[in-house]
N, C-alpha and C positions, 0 to 999 in steps of 0.2 A: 504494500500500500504506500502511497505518495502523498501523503502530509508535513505540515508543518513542523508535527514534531517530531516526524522520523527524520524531517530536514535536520532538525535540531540537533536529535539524537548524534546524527554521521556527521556533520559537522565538530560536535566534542568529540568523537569519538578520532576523524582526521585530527584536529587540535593538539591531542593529547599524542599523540603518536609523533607529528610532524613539529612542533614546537615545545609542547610541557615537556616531554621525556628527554628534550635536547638541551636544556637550560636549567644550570643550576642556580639561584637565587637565597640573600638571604633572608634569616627567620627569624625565630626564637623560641626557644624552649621554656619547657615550664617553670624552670630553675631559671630562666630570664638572660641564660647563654645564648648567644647568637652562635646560629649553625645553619647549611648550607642544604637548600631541598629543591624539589623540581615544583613548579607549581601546580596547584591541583586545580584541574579540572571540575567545575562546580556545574552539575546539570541538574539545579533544583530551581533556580530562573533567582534564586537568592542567597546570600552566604552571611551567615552571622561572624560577630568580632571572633570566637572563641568556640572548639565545641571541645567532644570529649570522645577521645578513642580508646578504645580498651584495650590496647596493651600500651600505651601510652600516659595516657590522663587526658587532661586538657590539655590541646594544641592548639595552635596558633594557626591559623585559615591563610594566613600571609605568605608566600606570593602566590595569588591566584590567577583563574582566567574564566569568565565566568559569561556563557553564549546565552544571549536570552530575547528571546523574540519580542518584538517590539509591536507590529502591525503587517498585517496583512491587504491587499490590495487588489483586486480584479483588473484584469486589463482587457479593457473594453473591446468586443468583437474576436477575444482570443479567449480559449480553452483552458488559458494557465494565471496564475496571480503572481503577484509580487510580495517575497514575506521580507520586509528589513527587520536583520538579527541584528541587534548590537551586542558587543563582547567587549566585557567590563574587563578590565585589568587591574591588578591592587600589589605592591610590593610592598616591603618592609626596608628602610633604611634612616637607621637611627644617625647614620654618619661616624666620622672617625672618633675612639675617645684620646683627647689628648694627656698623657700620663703626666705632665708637669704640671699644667693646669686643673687635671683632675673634670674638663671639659669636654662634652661635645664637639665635635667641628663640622659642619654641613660642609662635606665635601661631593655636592653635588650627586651622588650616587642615584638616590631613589629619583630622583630629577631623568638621569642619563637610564638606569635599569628598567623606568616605565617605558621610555619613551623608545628604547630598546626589545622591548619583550613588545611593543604597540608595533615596533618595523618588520622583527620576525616574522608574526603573523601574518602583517599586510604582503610581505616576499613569500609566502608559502599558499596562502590564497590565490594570490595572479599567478603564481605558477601553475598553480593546478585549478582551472576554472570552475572545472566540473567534480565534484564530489558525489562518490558511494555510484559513479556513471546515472543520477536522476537529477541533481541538481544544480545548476549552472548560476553562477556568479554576473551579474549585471556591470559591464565592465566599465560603463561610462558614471559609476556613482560609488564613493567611498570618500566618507571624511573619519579624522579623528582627533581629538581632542585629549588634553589632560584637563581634567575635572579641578575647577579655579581655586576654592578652598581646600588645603591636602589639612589633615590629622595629623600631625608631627606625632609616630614617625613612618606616617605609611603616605602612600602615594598610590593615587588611583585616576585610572582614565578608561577610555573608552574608542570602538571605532564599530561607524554605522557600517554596515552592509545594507544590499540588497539580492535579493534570488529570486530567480524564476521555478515554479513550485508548479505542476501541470495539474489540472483539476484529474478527477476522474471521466473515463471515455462513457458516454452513454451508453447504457445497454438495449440493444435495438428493439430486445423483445420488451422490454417497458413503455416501448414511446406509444405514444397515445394513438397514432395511423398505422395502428404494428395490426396483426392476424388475428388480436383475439377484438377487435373492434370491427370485422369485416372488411379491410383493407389487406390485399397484395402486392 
């Protein structure tokens, strides 16, 4: 079947193969050590600050990538709609500690690591238009953005897509001038 959410579905599913499993990013652990992870893949349309994994404890959701359908569109006199995904991006960077100072220093990281994990994506997308061979990427529309107010120490953005999504084909025998209405 050909919907939006199995658009969804292969779309994370390419994501996490062609960019999460390629990028190590930092985090932090429950002990509040910063350590080095792949981002996760979030295919629930939402991600909370914190959750809890069980062999773990509480983990930190930071760096993520997170596909979530935004709107859906018909295109008029054609068969097929238009679904714009957007996919949220979120990093973790506290910046450098400096040991004399006993300070922080924003050394640009989480700035350069969003906006980096937001290039990745968009380089692996136009390479491959077509996803799971049903879905085709709209090649004349993509912006993306970093989201104006960040949370010190996470940084998060976003980049719009759009896809052509093919309705289903009519079944003949349902149409209303079909055989069981007396039409041949």
């Amino acid at each position: 079947m050909i919907t939006p959410m199995t658009m969804h579905d292969a779309i994370c599913n390419f994501l996490e193969a062609e960019v999460a499993n390629r990028y190590k990013l930092k985090s932090v652990d429950t002990s509040g050590n910063e350590i080095m992870k792949y981002p996760q893949v979030v295919r629930s349309g939402y991600i909370l600050p914190s959750s809890i994994d069980e062999d773990e404890g509480e983990v930190e959701e930071f760096p993520f990538i997170l596909p979530r359908i935004y709107r859906q569109e018909n295109i008029k006199g054609e068969r097929t709609r238009t679904v714009t995904l957007d996919i949220m991006f979120g990093v973790y960077a506290p910046g450098l500690y400096d040991e004399e100072t006993g300070r922080r220093i924003d050394d640009g990281s989480g700035y350069r690591d969003l906006w980096n994990l937001i290039e990745a994506t968009t380089q692996v997308l136009f390479a491959n238009m077509i996803i799971d061979s049903k879905y085709s990427l709209v090649d004349d529309f993509y912006e993306a953005e970093m989201i104006p107010e960040q949370i010190y120490p996470y940084w998060e953005g976003y980049c719009r897509t759009k896809w052509h999504v093919a309705y289903p084909q009519p079944n003949p025998s349902k149409l209303f001038f079909g055989k069981e209405h007396g039409f041949e």
